[in-house]
ZAMARGU-4260 file (C-alpha; in steps of 0.2 Angstrom, whole numbers, plus 5000, padded with zeros to 4 digits):
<rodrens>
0) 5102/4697/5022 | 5093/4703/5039 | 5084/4689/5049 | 5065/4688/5052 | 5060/4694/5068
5) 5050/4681/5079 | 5036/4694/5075 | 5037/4693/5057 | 5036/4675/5056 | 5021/4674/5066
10) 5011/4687/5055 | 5017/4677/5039 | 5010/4660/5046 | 4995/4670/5052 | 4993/4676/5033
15) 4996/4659/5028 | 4982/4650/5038 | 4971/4664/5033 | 4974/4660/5014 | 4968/4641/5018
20) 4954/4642/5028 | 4947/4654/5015 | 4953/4645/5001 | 4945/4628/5011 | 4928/4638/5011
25) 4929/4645/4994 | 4930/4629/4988 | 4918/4621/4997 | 4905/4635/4989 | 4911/4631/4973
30) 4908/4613/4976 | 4891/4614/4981 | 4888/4624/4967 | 4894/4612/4957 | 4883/4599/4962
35) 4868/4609/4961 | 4871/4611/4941 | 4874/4592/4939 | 4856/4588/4947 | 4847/4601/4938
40) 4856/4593/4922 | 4847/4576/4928 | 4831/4585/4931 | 4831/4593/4915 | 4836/4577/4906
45) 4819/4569/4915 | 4808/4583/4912 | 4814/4579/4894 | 4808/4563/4897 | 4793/4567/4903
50) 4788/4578/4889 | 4789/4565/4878 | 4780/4554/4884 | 4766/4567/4886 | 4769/4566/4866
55) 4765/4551/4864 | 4749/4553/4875 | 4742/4565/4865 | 4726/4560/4860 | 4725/4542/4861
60) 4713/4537/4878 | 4721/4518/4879 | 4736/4519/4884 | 4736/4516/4902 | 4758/4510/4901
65) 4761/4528/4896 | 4749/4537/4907 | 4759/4524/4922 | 4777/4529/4915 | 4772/4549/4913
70) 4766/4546/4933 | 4783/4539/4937 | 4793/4550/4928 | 4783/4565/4936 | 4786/4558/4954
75) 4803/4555/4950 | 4806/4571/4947 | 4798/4579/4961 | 4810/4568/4973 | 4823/4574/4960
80) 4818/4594/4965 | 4820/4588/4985 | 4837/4582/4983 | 4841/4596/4974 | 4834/4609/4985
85) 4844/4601/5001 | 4860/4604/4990 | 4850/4621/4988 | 4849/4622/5009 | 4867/4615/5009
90) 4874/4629/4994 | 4869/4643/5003 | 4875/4637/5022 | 4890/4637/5014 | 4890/4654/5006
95) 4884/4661/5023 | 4900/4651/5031 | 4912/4660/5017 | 4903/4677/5020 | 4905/4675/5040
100) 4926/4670/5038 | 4927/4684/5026 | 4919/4696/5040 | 4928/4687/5052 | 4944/4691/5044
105) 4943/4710/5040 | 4937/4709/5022 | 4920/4717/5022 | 4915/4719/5001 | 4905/4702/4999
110) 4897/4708/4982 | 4911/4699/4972 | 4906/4683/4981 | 4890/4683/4976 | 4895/4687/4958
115) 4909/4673/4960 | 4898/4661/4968 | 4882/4658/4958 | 4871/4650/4966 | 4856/4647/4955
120) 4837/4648/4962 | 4828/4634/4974 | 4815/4622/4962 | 4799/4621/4965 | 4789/4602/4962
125) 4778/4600/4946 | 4760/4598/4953 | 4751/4583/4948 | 4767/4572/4957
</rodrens>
């Protein structure tokens, strides 16, 4: 069995360290992503909410608990749709940091990233909130 040259061992650590930090940044894409499904989840589930209430508003002038709750839930969900558009902000900085390493690195075809990497659209608020 013939001994790795000094050379050899170098290029293999080199490859090595490579996999890692892309494999670091990959992952930290894919967490971000993550995060942004779980809080749309949440703002879905208090749009829900929301619509509900609306429901039981229908018609009736006197209800001025419901007319306070629907408020709430609304404003609620517009600080809901802020935090999730700094995840937003935060998704895509680490997209372009992926995208950069990737360059950085040699490897030049990014449309598999963006087909790996999902990141779905920014949220606008609801008016009214």
């Amino acid at each position: 069995m013939q001994e790795k040259t000094f050379d050899e061992i170098l290029k293999e650590e080199f490859l090595r360290e490579r996999a890692v930090v892309l494999g670091r940044t990959g992952e930290s894409v894919a967490k971000a992503v993550v995060k942004l499904q779980r809080m749309a989840q949440v703002i879905e589930e208090n749009q829900q909410h929301m619509r509900s209430i609306e429901n039981r508003l229908c018609g009736k002038d006197d209800h001025n608990d419901l007319k306070k709750a629907k408020e709430k839930a609304l404003k609620d969900i517009n600080n809901l749709i802020i935090q999730y558009n700094r995840l937003w902000d935060h998704a895509q900085m680490r997209y372009y940091y992926l995208i950069v390493t990737r360059e950085a690195m040699g490897l030049r075809s990014q449309h598999r990233m963006e087909e790996f990497y999902r990141i779905p659209p920014k949220k606008k608020q609801l008016p009214g909130g």
